[in-house]
DRENFIBA-23435 format. One record per residue: residue in three letters; x, y, z of N, C-alpha, C in turn. Coordinates in steps of 0.001 Angstrom, whole numbers, padded with zeros to 6 digits, always signed. Layout:
ALAXYZXYZXYZ...
***
This chain:
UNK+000611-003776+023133+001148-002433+023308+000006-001464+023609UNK-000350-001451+024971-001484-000629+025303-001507+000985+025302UNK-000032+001120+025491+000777+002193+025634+000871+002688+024107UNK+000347+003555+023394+000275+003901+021615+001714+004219+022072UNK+002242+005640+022867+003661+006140+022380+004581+005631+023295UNK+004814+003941+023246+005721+003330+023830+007177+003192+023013UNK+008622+003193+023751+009344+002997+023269+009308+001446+021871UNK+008580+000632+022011+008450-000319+021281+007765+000017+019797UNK+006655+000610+020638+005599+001100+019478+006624+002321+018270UNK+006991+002999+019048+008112+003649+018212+009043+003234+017290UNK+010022+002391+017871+010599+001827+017463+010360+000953+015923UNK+009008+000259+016432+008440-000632+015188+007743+000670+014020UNK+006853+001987+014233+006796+002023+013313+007802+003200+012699UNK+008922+003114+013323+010740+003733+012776+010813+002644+011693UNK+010384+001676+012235+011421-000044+011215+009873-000123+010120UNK+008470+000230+010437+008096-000155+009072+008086+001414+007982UNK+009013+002102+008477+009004+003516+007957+010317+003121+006965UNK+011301+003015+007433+012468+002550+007334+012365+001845+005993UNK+011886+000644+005884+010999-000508+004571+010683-000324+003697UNK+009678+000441+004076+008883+001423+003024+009265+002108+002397UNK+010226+002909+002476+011154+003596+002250+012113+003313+001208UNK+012815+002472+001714+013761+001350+001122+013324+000703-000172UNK+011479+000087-000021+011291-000907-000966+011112+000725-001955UNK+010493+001789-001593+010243+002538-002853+011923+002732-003677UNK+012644+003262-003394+014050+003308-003563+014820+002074-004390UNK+014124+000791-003943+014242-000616-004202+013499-000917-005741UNK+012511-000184-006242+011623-000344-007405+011793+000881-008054UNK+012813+001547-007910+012673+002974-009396+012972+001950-010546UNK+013749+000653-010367+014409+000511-011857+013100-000473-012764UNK+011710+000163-012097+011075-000553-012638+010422+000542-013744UNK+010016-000116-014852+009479+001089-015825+008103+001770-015808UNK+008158+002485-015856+006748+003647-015515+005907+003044-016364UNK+004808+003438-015919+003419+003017-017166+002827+004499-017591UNK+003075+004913-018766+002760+005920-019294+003395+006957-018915UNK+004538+006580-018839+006355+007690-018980+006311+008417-017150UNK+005039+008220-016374+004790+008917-015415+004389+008229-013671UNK+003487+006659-014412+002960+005989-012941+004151+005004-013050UNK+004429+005562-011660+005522+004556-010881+005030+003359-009456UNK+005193+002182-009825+004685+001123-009135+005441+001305-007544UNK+005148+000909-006697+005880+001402-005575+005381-000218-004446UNK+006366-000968-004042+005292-001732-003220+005044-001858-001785UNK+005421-000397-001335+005247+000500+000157+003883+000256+000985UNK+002715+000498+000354+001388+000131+000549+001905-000859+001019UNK+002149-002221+000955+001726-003643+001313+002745-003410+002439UNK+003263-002991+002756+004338-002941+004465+003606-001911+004925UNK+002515-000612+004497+002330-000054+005519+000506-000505+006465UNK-000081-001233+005133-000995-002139+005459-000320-003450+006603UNK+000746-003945+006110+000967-004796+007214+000875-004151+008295UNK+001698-002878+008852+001871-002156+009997+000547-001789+010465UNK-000484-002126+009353-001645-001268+009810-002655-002331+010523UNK-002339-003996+010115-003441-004763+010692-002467-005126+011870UNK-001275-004939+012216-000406-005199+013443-000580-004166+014589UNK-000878-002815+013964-000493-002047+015359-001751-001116+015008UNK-002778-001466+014241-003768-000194+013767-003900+001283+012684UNK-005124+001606+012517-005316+002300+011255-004592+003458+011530UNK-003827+003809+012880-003519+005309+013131-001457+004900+013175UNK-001036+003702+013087+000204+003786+012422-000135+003693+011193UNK-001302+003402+010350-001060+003077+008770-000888+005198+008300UNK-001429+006077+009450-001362+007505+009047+000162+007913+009261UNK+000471+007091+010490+001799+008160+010744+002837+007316+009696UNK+003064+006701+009510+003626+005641+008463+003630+006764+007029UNK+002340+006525+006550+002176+006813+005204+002932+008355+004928UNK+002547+009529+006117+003253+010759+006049+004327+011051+006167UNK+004958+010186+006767+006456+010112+007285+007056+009498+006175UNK+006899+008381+005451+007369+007919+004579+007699+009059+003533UNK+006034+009250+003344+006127+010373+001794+006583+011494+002323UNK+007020+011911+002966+007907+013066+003739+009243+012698+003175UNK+009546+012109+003758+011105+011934+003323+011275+011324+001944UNK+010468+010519+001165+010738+010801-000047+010437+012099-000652UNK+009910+013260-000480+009675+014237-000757+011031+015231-000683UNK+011874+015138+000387+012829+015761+000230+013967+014844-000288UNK+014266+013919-000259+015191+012822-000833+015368+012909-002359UNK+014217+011817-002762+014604+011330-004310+013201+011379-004969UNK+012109+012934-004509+010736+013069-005280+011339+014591-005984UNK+010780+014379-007063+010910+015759-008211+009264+016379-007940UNK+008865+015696-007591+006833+016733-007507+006623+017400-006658UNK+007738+017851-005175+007051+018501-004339+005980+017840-003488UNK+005609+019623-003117+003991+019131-002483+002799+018447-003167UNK+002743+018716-004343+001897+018093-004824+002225+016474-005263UNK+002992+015762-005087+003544+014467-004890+002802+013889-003898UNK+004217+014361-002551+003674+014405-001437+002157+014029-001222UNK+001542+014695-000986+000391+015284-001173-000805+013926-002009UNK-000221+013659-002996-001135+012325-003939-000575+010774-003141UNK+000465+010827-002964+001542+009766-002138+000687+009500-000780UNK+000345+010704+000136-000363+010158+001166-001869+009684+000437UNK-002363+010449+000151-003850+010352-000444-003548+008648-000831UNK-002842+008383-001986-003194+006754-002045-002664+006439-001097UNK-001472+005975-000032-001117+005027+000735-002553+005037+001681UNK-002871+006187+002221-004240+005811+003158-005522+005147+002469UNK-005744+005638+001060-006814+005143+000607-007164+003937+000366UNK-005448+003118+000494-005507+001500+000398-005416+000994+001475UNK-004867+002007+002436-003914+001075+003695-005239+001318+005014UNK-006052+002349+004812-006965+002439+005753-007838+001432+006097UNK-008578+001240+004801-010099+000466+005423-009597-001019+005388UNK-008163-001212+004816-008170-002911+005825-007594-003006+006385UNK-006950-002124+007244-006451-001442+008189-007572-002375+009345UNK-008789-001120+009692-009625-000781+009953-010988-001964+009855UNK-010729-002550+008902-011475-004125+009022-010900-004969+009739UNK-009585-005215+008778-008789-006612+010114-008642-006440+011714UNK-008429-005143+011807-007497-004847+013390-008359-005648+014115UNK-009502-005477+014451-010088-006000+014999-010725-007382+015364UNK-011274-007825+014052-011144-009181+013944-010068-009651+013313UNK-009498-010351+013624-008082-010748+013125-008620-012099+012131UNK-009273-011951+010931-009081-013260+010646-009054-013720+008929UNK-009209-014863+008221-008592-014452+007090-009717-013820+005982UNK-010712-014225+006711-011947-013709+005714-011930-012017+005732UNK-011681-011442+006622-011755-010150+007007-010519-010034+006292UNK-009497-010407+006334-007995-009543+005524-008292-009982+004033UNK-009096-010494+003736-009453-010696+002541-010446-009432+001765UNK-011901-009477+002801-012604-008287+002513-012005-007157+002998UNK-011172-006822+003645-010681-005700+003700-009428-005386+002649UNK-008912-006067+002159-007649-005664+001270-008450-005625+000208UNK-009976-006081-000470-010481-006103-001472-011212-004671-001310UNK-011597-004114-000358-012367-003251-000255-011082-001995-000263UNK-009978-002204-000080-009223-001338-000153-008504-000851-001455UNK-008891-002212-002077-007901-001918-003561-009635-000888-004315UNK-010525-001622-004341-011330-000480-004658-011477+000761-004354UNK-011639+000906-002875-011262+002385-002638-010121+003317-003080UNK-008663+002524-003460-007745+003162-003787-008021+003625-005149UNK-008850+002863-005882-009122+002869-007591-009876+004308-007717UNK-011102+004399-006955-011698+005294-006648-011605+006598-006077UNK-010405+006758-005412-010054+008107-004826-008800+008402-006058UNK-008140+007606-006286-007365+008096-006932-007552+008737-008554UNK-008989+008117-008597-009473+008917-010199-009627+010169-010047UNK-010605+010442-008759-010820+011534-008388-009546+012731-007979UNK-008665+012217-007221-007747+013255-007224-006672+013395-008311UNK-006672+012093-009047-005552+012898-010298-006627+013603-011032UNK-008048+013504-011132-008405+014419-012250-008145+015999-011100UNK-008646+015599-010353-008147+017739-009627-006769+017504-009616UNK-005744+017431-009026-004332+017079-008967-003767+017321-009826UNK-003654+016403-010944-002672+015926-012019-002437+017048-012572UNK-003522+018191-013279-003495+019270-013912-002636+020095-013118UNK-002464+020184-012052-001442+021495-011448+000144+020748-011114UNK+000625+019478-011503+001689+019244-011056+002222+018763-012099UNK+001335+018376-013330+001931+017860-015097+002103+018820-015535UNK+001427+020228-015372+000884+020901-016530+000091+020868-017735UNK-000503+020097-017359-001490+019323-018457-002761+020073-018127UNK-004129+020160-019321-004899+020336-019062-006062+019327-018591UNK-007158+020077-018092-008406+018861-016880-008704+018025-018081UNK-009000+018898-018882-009753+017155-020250-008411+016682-020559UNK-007268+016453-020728-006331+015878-021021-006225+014580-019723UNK-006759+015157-018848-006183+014089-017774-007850+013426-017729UNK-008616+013842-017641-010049+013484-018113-010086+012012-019324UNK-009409+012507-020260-008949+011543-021258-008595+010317-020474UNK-007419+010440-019935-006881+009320-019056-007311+008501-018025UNK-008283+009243-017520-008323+008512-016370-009110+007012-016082UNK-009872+006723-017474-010448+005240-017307-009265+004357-018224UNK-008944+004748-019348-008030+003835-020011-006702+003818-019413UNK-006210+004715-018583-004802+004606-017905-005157+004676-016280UNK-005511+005420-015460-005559+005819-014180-005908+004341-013484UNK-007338+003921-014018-008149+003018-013261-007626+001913-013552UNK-006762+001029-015107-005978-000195-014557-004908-000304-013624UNK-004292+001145-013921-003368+001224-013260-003219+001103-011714UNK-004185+001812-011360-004246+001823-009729-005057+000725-009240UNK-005907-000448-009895-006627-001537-010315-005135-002594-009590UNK-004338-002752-010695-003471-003630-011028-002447-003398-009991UNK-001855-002225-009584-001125-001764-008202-001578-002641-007193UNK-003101-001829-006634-003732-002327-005506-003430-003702-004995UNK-004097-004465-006442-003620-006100-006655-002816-006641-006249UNK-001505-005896-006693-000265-006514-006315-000269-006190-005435UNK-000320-005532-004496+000263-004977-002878-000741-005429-002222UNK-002255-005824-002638-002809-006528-001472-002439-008214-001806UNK-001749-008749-003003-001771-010340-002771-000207-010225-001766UNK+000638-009151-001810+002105-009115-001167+001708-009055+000220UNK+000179-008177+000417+000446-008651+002102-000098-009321+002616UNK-001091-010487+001773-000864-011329+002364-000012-012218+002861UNK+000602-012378+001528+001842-013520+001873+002788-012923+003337UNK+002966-011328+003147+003951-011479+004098+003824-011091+005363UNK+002457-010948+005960+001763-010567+007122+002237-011599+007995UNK+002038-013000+007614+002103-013742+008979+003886-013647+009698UNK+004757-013816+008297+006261-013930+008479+006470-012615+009536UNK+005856-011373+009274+006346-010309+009521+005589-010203+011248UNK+004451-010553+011004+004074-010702+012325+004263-011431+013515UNK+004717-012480+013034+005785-013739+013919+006860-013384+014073UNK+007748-012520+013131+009058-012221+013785+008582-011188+014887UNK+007851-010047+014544+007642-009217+015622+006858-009699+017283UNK+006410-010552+017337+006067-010910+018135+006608-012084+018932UNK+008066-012643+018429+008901-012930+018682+010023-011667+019225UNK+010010-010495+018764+011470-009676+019199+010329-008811+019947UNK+009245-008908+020709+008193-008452+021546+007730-007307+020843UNK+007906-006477+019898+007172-005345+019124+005879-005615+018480UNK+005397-006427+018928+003785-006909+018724+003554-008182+019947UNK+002065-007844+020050+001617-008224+020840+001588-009830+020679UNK+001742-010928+021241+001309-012223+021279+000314-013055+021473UNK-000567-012686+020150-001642-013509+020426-002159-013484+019079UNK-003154-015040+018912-002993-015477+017653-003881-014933+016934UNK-003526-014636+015258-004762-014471+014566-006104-015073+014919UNK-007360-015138+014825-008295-015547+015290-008823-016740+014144UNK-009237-017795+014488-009457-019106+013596-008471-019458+012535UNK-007716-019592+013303-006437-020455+013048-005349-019668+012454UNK-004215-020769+011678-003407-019921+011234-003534-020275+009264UNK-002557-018983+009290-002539-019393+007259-002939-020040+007266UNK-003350-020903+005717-003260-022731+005438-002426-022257+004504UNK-002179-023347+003315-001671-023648+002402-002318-023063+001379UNK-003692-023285+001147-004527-022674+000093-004476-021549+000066UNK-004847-020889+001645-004599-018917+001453-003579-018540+000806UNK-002575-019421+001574-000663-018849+000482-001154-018941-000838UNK-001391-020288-001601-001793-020679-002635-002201-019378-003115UNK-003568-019036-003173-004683-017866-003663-003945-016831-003749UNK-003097-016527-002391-001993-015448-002554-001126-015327-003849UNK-000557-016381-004256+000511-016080-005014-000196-016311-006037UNK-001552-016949-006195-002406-016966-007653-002436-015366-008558UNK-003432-014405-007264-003199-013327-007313-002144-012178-007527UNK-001091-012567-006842+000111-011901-007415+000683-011984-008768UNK+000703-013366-008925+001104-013749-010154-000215-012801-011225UNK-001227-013218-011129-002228-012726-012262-002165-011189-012120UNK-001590-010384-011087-001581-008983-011463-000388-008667-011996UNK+000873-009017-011543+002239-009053-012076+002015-008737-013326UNK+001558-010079-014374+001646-010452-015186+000786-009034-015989UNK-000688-009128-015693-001189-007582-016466-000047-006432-016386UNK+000505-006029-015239+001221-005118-015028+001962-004876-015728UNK+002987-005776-016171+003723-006063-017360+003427-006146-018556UNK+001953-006673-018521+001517-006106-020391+001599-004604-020207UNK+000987-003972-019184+000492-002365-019421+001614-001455-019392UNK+003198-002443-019249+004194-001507-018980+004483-001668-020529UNK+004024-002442-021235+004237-002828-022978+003204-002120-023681UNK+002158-001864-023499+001135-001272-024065+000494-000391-023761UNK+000918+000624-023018+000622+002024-021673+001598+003366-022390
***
């Protein structure tokens, strides 16, 4: 798709807007960690969109999404909004932005690892400015929080949404490049194996599982 604002290109990121959307809507009935962080697993479809079509659908994606949950089914406003884009880019960018290019598994590896850190990291930083004007809470109150709650939390997120896209990058990218909304041509040195799936669901499983203590002990 050489063409960025092609009817196709459109189309596809309408359908990974659409998803995203859906899966957040799809996970309210999951329980908050500390009456307030809500798990969401949107990131890992807009990272997919992002090593399929590039780091500049993982932007229009992420705003559009948190747009319309903003007027839909968000109680925070702009300042939601507002934290909603801040993490989806902070995860979905730089392996975005690693893979596109080289397509291969070592790279979607260091890039989804380099992304869950970056997400850990921006997001301390903006709930400590943030959090105080949209909780009502005060800066040392959220100061308090932010290594014993903020950093597993967005730790253990990351986790899960980068072992989810792995698994579901190739499925998602084969159908699309089957119904022509992605381009046809192969990841570079080979395809999945068995072991990557493997490692995949190792990972999922081992963050799941924390996730679920911290929804018991958070």
């Amino acid at each position: 798709m050489k063409n960025k604002m092609s009817p196709r290109y459109v189309a596809a990121l309408g359908m990974f807007t659409a998803l995203a959307y859906v899966s957040v809507i799809a996970t309210k009935w999951i329980p908050n960690v500390s009456g307030f962080l809500s798990y969401e697993p949107k990131d890992a479809l807009i990272v997919t969109a992002g090593f399929v079509y590039g780091p500049v659908a993982c932007i229009l994606i992420s705003v559009l999404t948190s747009f319309i949950e903003m007027v839909t089914i968000s109680n925070t406003g702009l300042y939601g909004f507002l934290m909603n884009v801040v993490s989806t880019l902070a995860f979905a960018l730089p392996a975005a932005c690693i893979y596109y290019k080289t397509r291969t598994k070592r790279n979607a590896l260091i890039g989804l690892g380099v992304s869950v850190l970056s997400m850990v990291a921006v997001m301390i930083l903006w709930n400590y400015i943030i959090t105080p004007f949209y909780m009502g809470v005060s800066r040392e109150q959220v100061a308090g929080m932010l290594i014993p709650v903020f950093l597993p939390f967005n730790l253990v997120k990351g986790g899960i949404n980068a072992s989810i896209t792995l698994l579901i990058y190739k499925p998602i990218v084969t159908a699309l490049r089957k119904t022509g909304l992605a381009e046809k041509k192969e990841d570079q040195k080979g395809k999945f194996q068995i072991g990557f799936i493997l490692l995949s669901l190792a990972l999922f499983v081992s963050f799941l599982l924390w996730f679920l203590v911290m929804i018991k002990v958070l």
